[in-house]
VEXDO-507951 format. One line per 5 residues: their letters; for each residue x, z, y of N, C-alpha, C. Coordinates in nm, 2 decimals, always signed. Layout:
residues N
a	X Z Y X Z Y X Z Y ~ ...
This chain:
residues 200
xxxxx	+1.01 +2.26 +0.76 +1.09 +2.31 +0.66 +1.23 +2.24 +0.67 ~ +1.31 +2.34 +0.62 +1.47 +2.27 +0.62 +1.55 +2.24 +0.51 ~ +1.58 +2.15 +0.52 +1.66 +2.11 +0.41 +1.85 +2.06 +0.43 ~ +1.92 +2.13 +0.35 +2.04 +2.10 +0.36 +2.14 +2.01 +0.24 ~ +2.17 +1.86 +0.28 +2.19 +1.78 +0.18 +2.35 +1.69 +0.23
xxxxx	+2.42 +1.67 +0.12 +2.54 +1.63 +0.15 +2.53 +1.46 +0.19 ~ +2.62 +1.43 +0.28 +2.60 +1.27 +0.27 +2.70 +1.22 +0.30 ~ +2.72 +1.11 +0.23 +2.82 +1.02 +0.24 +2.83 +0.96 +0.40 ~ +2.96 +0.92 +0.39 +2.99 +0.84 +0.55 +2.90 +0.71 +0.55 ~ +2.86 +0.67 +0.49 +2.76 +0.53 +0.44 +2.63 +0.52 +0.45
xxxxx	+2.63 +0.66 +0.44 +2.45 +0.71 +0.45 +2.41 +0.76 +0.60 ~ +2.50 +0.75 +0.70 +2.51 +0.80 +0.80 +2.51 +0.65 +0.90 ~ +2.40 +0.64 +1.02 +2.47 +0.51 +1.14 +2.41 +0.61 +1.28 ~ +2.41 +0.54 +1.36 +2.43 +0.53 +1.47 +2.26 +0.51 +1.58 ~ +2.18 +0.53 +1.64 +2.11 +0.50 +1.70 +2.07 +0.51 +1.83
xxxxx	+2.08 +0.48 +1.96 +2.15 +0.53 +2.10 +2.23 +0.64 +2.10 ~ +2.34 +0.65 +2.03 +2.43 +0.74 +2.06 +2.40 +0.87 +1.98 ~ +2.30 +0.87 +1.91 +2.24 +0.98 +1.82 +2.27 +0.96 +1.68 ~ +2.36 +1.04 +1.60 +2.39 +1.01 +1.48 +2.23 +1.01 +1.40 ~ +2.26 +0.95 +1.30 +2.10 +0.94 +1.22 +2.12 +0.91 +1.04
xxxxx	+2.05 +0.95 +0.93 +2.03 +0.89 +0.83 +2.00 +0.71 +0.82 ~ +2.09 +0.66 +0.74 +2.03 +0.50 +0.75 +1.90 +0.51 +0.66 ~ +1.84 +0.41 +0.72 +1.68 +0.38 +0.60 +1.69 +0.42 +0.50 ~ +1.77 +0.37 +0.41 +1.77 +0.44 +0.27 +1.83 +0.55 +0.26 ~ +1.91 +0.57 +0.31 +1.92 +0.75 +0.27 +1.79 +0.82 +0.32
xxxxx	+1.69 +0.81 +0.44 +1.60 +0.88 +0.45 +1.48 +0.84 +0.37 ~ +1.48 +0.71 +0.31 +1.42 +0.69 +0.19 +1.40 +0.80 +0.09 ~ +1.54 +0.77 +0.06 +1.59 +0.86 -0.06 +1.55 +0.98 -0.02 ~ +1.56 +1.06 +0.09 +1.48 +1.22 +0.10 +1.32 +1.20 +0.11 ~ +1.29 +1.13 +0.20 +1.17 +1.14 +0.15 +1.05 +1.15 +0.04
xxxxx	+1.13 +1.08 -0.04 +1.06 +1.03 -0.14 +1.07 +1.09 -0.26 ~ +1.15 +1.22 -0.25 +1.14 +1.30 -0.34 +1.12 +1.43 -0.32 ~ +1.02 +1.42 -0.13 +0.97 +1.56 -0.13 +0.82 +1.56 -0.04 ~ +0.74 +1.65 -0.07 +0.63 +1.65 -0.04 +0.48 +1.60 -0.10 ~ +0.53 +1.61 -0.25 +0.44 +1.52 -0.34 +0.41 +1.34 -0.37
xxxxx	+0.37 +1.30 -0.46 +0.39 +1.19 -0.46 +0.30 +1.12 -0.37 ~ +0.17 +1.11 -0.38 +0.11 +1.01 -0.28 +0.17 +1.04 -0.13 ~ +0.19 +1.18 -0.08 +0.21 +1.15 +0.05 +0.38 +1.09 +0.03 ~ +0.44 +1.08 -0.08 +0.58 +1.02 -0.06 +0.58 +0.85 -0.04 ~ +0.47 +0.81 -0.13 +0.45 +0.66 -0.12 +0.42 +0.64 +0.02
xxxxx	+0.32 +0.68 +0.09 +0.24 +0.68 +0.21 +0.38 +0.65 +0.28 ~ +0.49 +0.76 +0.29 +0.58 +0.76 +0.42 +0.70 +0.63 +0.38 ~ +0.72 +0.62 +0.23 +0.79 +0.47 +0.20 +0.74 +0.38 +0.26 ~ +0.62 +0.35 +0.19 +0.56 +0.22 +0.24 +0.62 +0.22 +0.38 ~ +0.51 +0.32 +0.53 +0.56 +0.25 +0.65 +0.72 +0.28 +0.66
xxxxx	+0.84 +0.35 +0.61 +0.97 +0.28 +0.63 +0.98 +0.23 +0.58 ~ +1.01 +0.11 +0.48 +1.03 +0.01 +0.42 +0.94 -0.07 +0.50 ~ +0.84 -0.07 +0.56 +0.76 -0.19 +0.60 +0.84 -0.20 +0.75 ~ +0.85 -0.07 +0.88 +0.95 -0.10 +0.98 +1.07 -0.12 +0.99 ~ +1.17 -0.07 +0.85 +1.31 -0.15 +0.84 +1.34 -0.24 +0.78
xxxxx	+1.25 -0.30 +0.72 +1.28 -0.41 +0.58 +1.35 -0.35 +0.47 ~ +1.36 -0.24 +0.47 +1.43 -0.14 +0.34 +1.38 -0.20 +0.22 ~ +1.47 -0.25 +0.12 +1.38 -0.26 +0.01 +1.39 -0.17 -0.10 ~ +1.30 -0.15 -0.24 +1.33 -0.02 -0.33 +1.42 -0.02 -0.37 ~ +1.51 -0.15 -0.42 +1.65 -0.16 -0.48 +1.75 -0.06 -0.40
xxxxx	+1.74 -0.08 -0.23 +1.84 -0.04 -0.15 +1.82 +0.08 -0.19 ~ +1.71 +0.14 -0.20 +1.73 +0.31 -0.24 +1.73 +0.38 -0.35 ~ +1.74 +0.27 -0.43 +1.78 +0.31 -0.60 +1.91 +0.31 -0.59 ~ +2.01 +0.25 -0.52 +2.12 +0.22 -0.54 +2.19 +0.37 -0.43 ~ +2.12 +0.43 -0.30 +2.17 +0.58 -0.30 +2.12 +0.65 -0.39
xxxxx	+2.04 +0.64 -0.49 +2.00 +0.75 -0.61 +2.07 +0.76 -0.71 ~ +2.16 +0.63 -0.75 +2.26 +0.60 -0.85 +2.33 +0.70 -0.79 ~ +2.40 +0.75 -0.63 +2.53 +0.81 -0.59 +2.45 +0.95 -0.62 ~ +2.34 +0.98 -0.66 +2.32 +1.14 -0.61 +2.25 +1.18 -0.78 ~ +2.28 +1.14 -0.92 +2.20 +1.13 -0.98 +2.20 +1.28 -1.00
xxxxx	+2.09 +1.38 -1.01 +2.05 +1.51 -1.05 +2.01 +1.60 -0.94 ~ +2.05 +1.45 -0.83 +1.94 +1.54 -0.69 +1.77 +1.61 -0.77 ~ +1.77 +1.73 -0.65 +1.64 +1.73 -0.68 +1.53 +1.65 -0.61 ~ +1.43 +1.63 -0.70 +1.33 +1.53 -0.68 +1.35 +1.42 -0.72 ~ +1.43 +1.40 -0.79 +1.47 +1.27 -0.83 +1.39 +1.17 -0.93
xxxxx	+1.30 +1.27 -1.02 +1.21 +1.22 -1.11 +1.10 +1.14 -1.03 ~ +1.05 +1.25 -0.96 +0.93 +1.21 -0.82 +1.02 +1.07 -0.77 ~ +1.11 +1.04 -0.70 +1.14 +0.96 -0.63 +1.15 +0.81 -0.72 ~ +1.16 +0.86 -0.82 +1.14 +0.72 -0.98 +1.00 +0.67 -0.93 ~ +0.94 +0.76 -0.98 +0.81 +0.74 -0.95 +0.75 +0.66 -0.85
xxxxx	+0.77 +0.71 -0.71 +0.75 +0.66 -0.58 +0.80 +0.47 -0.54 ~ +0.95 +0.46 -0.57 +1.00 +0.35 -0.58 +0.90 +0.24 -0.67 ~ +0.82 +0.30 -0.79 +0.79 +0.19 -0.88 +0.63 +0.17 -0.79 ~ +0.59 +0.25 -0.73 +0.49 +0.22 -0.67 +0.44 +0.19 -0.47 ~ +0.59 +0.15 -0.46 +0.60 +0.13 -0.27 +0.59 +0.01 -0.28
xxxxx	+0.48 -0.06 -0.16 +0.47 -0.16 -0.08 +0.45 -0.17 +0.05 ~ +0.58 -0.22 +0.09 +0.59 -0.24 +0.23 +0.50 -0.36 +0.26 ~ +0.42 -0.38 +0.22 +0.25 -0.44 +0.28 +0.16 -0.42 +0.36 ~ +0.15 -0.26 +0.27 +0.09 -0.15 +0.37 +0.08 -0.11 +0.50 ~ -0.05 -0.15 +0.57 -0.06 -0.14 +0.73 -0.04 +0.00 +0.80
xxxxx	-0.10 +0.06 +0.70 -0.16 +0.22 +0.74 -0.17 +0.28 +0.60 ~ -0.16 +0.40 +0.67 -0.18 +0.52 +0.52 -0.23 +0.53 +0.45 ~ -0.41 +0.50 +0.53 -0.51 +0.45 +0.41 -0.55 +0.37 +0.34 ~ -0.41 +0.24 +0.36 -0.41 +0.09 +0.27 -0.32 +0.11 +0.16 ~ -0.19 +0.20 +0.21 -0.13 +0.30 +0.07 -0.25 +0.38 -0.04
xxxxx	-0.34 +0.45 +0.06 -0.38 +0.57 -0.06 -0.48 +0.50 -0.13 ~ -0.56 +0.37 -0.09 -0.68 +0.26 -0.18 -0.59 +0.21 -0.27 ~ -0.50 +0.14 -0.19 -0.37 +0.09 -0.33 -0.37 +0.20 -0.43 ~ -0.38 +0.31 -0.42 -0.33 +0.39 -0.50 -0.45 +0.46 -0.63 ~ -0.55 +0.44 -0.53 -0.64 +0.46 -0.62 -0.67 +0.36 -0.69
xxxxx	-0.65 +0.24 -0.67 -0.72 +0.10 -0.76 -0.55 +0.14 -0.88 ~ -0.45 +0.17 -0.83 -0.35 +0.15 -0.99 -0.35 +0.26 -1.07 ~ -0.41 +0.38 -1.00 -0.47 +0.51 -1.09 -0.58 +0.48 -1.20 ~ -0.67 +0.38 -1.12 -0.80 +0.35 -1.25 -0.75 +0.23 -1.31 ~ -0.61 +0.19 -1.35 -0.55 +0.10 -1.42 -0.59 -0.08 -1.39
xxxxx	-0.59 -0.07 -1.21 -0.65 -0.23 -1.17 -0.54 -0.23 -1.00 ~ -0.42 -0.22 -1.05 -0.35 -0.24 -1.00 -0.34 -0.38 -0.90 ~ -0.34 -0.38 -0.78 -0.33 -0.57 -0.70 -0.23 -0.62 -0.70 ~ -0.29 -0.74 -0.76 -0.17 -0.89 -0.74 -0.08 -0.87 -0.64 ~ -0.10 -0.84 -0.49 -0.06 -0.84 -0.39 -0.14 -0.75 -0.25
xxxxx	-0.07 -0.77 -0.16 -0.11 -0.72 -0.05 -0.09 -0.80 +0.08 ~ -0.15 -0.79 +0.21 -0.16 -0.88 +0.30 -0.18 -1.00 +0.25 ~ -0.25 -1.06 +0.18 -0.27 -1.23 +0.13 -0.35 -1.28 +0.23 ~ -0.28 -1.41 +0.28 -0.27 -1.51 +0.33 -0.42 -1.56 +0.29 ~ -0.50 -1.63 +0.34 -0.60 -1.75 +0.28 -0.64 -1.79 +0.38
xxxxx	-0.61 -1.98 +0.31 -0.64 -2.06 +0.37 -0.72 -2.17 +0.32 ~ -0.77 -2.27 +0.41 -0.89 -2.30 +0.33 -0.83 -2.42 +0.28 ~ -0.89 -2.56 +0.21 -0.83 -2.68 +0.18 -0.74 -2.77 +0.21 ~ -0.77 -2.77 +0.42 -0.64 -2.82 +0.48 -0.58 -2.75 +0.55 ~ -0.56 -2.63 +0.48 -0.42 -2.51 +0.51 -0.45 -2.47 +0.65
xxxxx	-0.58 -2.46 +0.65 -0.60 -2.39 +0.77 -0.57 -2.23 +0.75 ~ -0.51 -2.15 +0.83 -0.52 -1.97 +0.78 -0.70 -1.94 +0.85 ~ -0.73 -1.88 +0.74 -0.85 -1.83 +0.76 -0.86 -1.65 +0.81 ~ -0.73 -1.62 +0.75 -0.76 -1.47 +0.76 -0.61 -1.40 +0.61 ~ -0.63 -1.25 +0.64 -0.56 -1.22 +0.55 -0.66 -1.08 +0.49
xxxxx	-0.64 -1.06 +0.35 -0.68 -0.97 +0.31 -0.57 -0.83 +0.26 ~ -0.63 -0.72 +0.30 -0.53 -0.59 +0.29 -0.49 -0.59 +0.16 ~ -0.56 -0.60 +0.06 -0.51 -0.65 -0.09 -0.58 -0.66 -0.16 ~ -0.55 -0.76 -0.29 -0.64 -0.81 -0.39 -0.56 -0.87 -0.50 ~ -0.64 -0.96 -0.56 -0.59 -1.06 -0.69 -0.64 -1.16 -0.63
xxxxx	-0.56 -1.28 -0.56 -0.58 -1.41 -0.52 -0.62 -1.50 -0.63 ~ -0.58 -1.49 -0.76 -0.59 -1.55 -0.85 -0.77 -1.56 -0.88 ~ -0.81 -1.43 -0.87 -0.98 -1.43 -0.91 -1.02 -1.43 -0.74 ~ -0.99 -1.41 -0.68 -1.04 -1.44 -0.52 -1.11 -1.30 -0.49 ~ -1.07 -1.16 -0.53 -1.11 -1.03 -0.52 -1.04 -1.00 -0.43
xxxxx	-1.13 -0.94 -0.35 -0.99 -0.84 -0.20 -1.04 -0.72 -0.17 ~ -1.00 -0.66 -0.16 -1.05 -0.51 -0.06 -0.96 -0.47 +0.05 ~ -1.03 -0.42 +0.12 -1.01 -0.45 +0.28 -1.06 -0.26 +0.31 ~ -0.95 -0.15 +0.37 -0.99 -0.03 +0.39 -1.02 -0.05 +0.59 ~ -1.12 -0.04 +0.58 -1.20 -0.05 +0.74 -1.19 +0.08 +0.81
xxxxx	-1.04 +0.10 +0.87 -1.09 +0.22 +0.99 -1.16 +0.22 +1.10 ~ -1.16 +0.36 +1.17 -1.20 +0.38 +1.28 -1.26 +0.26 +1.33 ~ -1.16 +0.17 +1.39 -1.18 +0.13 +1.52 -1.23 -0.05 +1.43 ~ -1.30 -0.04 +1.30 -1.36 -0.14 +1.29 -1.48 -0.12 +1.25 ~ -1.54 +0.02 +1.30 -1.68 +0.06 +1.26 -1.72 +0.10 +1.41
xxxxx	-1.61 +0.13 +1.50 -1.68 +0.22 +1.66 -1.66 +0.06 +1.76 ~ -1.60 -0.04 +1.75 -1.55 -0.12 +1.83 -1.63 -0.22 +1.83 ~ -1.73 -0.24 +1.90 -1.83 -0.40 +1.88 -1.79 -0.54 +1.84 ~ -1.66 -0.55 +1.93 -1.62 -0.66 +1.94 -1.53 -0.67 +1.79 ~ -1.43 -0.55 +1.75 -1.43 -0.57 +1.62 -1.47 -0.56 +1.47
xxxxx	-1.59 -0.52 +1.54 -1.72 -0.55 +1.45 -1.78 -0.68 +1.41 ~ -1.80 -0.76 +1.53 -1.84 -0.88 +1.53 -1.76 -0.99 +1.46 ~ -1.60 -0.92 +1.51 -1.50 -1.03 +1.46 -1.49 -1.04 +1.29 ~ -1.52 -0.89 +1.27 -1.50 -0.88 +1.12 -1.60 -0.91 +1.03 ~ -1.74 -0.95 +1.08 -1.85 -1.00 +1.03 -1.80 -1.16 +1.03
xxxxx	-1.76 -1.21 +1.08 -1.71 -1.31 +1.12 -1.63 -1.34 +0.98 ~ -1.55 -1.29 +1.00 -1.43 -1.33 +0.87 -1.46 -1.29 +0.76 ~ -1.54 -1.15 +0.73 -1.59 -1.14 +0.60 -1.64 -1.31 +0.53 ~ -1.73 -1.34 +0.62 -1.80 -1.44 +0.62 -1.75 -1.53 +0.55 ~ -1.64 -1.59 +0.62 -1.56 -1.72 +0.63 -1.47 -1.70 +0.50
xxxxx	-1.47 -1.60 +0.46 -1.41 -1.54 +0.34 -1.48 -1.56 +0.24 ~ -1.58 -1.51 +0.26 -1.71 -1.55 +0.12 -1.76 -1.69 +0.09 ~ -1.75 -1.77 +0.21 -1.74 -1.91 +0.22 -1.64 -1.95 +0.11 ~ -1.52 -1.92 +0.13 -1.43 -1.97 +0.01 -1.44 -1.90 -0.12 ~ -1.54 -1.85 -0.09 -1.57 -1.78 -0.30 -1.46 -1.66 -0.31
xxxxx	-1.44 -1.58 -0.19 -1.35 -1.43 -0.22 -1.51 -1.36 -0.21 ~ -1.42 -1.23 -0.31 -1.56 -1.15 -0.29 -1.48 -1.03 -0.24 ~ -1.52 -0.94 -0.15 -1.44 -0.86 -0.07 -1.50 -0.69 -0.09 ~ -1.46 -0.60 -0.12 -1.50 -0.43 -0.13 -1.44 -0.36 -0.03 ~ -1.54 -0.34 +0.07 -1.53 -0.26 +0.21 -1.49 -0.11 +0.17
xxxxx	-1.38 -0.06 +0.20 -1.34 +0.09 +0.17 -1.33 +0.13 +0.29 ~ -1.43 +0.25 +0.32 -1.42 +0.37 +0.42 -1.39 +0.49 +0.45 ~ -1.35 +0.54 +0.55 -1.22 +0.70 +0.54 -1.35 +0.75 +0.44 ~ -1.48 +0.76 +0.43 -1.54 +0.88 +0.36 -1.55 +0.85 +0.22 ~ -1.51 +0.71 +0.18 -1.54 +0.64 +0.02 -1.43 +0.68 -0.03
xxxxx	-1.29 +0.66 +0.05 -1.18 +0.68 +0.03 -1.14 +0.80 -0.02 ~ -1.18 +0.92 +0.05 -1.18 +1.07 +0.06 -1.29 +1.12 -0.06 ~ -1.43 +1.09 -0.05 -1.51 +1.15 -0.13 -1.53 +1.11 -0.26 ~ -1.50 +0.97 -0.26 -1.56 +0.85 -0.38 -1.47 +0.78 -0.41 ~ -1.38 +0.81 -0.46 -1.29 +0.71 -0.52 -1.30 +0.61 -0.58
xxxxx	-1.39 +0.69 -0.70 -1.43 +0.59 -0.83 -1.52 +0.50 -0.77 ~ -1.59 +0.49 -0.68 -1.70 +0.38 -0.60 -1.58 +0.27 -0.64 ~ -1.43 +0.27 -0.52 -1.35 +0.20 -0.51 -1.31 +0.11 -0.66 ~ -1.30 +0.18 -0.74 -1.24 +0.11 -0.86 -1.37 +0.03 -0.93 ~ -1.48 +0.11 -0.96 -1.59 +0.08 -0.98 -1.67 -0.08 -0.91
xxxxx	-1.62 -0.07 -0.80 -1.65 -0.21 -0.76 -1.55 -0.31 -0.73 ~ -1.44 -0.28 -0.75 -1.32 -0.36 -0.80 -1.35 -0.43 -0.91 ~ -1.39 -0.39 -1.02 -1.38 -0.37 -1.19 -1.50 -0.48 -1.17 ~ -1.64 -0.46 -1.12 -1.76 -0.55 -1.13 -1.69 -0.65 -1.04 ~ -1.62 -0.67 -0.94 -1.61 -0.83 -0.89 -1.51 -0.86 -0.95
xxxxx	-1.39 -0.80 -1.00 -1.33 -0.86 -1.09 -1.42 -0.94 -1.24 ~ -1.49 -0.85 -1.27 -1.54 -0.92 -1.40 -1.62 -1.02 -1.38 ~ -1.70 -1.03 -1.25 -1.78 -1.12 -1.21 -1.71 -1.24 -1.21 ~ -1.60 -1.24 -1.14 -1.48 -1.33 -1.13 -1.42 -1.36 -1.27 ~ -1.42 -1.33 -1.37 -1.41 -1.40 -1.45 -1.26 -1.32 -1.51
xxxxx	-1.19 -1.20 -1.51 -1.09 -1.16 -1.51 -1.06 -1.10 -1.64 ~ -1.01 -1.14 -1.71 -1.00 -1.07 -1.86 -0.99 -0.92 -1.84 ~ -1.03 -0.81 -1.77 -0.98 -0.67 -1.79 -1.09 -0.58 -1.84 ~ -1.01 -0.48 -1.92 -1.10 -0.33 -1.94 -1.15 -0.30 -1.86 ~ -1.27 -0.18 -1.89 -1.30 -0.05 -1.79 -1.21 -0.03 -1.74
xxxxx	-1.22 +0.06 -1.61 -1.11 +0.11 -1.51 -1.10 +0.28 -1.58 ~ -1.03 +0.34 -1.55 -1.01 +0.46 -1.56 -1.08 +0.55 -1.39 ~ -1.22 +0.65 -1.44 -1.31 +0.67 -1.31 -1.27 +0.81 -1.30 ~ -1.16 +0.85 -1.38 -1.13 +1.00 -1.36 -0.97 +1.02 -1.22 ~ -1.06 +1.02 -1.11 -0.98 +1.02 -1.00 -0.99 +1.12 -0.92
């Protein structure tokens, strides 16, 4: 599909000799076309390979205010993390803030007493020691990183995280599984929250 959009001299650089949109200007188009989750999905990975941050592309939306898509692209900015590994660590993010149990963070760090790094989790609430971790492909067909990931689940549970394995088919078919077992290790954990919202 084609699109034809005006641009400032600012919004324009340079990349082996091929003129190009800077990050945030292609921010800015993205993110106000193609619907919203797939708009988060394609923020996240630019913003995670330029270091783009949301401000930088609120501040081309200030120059363009009554573009279209503009509402959409509000939207998208309040909910991008350049944390996100892959697509499918955007779209579980997305489902846990849909059933109203939005994560502390993403990629978290944990270490154990003498600041050993033990591992990172795709995202959770460090504070209750909840993580969920979306397992592709190649951590269910690969032996070796299978073993490894038995491994660290492990060493993880050792430190009192409690972790909710998300798979392309839980992801796709089952959403509410995802939130649903968020919500019980959250409360297990001791987390002051409501029911989740399971209409996903």
């Amino acid at each position: 599909m084609l699109h034809c959009n005006a641009l400032r001299h600012d919004e324009v650089t340079t990349v082996r000799g091929i003129p190009v949109t800077t990050p945030q200007r292609t921010a800015f188009d993205l993110g106000r076309r193609a619907g919203l989750v797939r708009a988060v999905v394609r923020l996240d990975a630019l913003l995670r390979a330029t270091n783009t941050g949301p401000d930088d592309v609120r501040l081309v939306a200030e120059r363009h205010r009554g573009a279209r898509g503009i509402v959409q692209l509000r939207q998208v900015l309040e909910l991008v993390d350049a944390g996100a590994e892959s697509p499918q660590e955007t779209r579980t993010r997305l489902v846990l803030i849909t059933a109203g149990l939005p994560p502390e963070g993403t990629q978290i760090d944990v270490y154990d007493r003498f600041g050993y790094h033990l591992g990172r989790v795709d995202m959770g609430w460090e504070t209750w020691k909840v993580g969920v971790e979306y397992d592709g492909e190649h951590h269910w067909g690969d032996a070796r990183q299978r073993a490894r990931d038995i491994d660290r689940l492990a060493t993880l549970e050792a430190q009192g995280w409690r972790i909710i394995r998300v798979s392309a088919d839980i992801l796709r078919d089952r959403p509410a599984t995802i939130a649903s077992r968020a919500y019980a290790a959250l409360r297990d954990a001791g987390a002051p929250i409501g029911p989740p919202n399971l209409n996903l």
